[in-house]
C-alpha positions in Angstrom: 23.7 20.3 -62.4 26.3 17.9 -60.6 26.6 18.1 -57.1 29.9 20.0 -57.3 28.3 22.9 -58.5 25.9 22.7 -56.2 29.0 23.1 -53.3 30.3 26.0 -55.8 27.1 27.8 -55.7 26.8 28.0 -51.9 30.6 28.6 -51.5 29.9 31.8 -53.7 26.9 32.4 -51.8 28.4 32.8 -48.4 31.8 34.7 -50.0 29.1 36.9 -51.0 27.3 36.9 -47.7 30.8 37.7 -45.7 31.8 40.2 -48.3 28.2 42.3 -47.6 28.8 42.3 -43.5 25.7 40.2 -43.5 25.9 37.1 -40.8 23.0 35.1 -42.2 24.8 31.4 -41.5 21.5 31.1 -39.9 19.1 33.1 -41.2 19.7 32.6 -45.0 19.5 29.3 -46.9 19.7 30.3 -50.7 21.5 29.3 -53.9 22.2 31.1 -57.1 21.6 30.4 -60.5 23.9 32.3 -62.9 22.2 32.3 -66.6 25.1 34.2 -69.0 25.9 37.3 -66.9 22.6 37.1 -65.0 22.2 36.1 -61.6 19.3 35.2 -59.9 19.0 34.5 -56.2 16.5 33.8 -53.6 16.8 35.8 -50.1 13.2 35.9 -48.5 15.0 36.4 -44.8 16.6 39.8 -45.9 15.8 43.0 -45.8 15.9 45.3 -48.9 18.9 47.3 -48.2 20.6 43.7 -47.0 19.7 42.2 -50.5 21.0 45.3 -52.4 24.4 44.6 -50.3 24.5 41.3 -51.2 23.6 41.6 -54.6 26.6 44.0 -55.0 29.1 41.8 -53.3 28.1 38.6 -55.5 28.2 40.8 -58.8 32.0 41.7 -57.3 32.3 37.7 -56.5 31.5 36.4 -59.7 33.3 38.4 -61.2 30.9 38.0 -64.9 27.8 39.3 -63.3 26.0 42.7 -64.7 22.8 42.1 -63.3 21.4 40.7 -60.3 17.9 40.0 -59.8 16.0 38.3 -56.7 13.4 35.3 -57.8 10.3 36.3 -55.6 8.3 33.0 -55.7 8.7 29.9 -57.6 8.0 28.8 -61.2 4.5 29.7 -62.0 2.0 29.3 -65.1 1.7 27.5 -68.5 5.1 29.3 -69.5 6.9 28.4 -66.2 8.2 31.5 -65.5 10.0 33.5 -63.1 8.9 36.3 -61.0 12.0 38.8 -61.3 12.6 41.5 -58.6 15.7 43.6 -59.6 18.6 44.2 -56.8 21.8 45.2 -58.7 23.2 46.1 -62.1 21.6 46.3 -65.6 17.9 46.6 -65.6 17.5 43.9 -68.3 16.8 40.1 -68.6 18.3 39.0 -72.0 21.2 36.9 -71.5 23.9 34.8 -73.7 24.1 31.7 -71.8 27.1 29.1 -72.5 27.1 25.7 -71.6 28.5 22.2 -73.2 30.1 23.6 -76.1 26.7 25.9 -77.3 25.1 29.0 -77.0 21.8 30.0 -75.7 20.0 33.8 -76.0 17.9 33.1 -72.9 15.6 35.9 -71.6 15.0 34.8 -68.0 12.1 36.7 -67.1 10.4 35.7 -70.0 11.4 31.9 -70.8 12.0 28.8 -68.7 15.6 27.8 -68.2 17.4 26.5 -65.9 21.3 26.3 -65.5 21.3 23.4 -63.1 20.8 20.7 -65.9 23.3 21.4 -67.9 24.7 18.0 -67.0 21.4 16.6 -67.2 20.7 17.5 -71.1 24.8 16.6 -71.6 24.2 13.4 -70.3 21.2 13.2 -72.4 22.7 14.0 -75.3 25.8 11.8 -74.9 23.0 8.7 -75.1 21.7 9.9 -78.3 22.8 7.5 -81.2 23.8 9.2 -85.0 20.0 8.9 -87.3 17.9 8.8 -84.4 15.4 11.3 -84.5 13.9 12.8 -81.3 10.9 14.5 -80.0 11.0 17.4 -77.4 7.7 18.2 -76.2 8.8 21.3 -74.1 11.4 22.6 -75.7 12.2 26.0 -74.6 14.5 27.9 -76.0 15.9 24.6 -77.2 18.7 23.7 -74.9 18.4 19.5 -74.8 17.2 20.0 -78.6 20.3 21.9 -79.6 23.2 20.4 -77.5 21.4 16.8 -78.9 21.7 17.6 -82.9 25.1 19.1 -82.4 26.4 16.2 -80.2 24.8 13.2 -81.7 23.7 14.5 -85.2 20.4 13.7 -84.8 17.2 15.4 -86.2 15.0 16.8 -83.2 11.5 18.0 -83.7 11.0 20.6 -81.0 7.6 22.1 -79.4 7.2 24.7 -77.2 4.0 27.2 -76.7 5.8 30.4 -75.4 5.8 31.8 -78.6 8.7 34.0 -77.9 10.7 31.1 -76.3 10.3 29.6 -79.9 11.8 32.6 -81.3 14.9 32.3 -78.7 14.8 29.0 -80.2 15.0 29.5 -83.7 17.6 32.7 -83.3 19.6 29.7 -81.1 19.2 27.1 -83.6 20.8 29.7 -86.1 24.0 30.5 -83.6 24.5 27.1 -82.8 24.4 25.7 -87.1 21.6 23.2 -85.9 18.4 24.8 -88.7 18.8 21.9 -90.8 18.7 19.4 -87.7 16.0 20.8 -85.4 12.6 21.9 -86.4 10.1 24.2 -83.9 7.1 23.4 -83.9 4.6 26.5 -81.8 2.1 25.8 -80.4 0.4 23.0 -77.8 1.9 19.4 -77.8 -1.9 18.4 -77.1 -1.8 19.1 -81.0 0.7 16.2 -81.3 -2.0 13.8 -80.3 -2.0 11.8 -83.7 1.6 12.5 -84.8 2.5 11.3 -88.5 6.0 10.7 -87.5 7.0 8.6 -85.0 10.6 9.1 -82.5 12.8 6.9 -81.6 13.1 9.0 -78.3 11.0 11.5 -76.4 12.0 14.1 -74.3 10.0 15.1 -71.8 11.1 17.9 -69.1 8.3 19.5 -67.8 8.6 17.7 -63.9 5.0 19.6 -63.1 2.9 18.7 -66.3 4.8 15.0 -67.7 1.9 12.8 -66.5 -0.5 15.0 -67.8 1.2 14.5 -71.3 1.8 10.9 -71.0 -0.5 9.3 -73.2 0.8 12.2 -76.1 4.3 10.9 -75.6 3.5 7.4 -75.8 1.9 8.4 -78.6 4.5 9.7 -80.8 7.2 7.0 -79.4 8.0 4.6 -82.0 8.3 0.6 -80.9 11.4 0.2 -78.7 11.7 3.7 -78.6 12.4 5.4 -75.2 10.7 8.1 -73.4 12.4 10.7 -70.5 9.7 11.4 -68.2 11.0 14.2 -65.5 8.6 14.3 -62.1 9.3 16.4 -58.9 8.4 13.9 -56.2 8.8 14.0 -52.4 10.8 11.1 -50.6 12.9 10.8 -47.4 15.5 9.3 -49.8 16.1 8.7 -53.3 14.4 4.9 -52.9 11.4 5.8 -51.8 11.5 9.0 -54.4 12.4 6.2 -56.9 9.3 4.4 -55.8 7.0 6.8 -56.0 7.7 7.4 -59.4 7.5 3.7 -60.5 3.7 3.8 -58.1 2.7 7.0 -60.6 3.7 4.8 -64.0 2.2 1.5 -62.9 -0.6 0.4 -64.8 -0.4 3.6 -67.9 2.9 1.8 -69.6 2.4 -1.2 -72.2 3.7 -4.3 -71.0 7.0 -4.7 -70.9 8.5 -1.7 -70.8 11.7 -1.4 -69.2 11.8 1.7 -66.5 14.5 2.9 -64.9 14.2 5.4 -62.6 17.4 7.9 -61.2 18.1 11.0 -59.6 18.5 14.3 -61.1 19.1 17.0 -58.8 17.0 18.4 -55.5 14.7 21.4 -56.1 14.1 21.8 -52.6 13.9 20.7 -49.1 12.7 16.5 -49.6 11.8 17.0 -52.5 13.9 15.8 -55.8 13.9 15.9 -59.6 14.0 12.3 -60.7 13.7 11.1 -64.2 12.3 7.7 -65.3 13.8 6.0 -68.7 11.1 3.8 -70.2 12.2 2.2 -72.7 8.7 0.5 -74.7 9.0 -2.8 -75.9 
């Protein structure tokens, strides 16, 4: 997401804050991520009954909020989900999520998503060229795969191994009159090893897991095709997080290829989401 709505997170956040009596300038450093009418909010310094009040005031603040629920932890497992504690509103996690001209039925206890890159998969999609067809190797429930064949037109092979992400997925690719453009493939990209087909571009945006899956991508990349290879990476400053990623590539990349590295968003105190183009020779 672009840094302006980072600053119109945290302005709701401390509208929020004020509106529950709760003087945390101090005490509380937390964002929100708002996934169709779902918030989702970290608050470790509060007490219950202090989360329950602020919970209510955001709802009131957003003004399109029904359910509010407090992220206790961060992303964990093979499905990189979310441990959900419930503070306010409906008791449900199914969402209809809106963002760059599609729609998404997200469940956010259930499936990995994250609001903060929608401009990410925009600007992803936007350098997409007509005929080109694309590889996602964790596809979710198909947010850069969709927003890609609607914008661009190209055909997107998507895999994902949540297998009820992949039904998200196929419902989504239905809503957003994509079925004859992107494919979902269940199951293990590890499968992919020896693909058939090969991509002019590959999509990979799982920061924890990409080097693991590396050699797969590389794999299924066609000559002069390009790979997006997403890394959470610790760094002072964007240089040396730029550098670090170039240090973790040097040596697994045929010669030649073209890398450029750029920032995507922060996840966290130092540390950043950066995403390396490679374009293979």
């Amino acid at each position: 997401m672009s840094r302006a709505g980072g600053r119109s997170r945290l302005k709701l956040v401390r509208t929020a804050l004020a509106g529950a009596g709760i003087d945390t300038a101090e005490r509380v450093a937390t964002g929100v991520d708002i996934v169709g009418d779902i918030a989702i909010v970290r608050l470790p310094e509060l007490t219950l009954r202090e989360k329950r009040r602020f919970a209510r005031a955001l709802a009131g603040e957003a003004g399109n909020v029904s359910a509010v629920f407090e992220q206790e932890g961060g992303v964990e497992g093979e499905h990189r989900l979310r441990r959900l504690g419930h503070l306010f509103g409906e008791k449900r996690t199914l969402t209809t999520h809106r963002e760059n001209g599609c729609v998404f039925r997200v469940d956010v206890a259930r499936c990995y998503f994250s609001p903060r890159l929608s401009t990410e998969r925009l600007r992803i999609a936007e350098s997409v060229a007509p005929g080109e067809r694309v590889l996602n190797m964790f596809a979710g429930v198909g947010p850069f795969s969709i927003e890609i064949a609607r914008k661009a037109g190209a055909r997107v092979t998507s895999c994902e191994i949540n297998a009820y992400a992949c039904d998200l997925h196929e419902e989504n690719n239905t809503l957003n009159k994509v079925g004859d453009r992107v494919s979902v493939v269940r199951g293990d990209v590890s499968d992919l090893a020896r693909p058939r087909a090969k991509y002019s571009r590959v999509l990979m945006p799982h920061p924890s897991a990409a080097d693991r899956f590396l050699p797969v991508a590389l794999s299924a990349a066609k000559r002069g095709g390009v790979i997006h290879y997403y890394r959470h990476v610790l760094g002072e400053d964007e240089g040396e997080a730029a550098k670090r990623i170039k240090e973790e590539l040097s040596g697994t990349l045929p010669p030649r290829s073209r890398v450029t590295v750029r920032r995507v968003r922060e996840v966290g105190p130092r540390w950043v989401e950066m995403a390396a183009d490679i374009r293979l020779p």
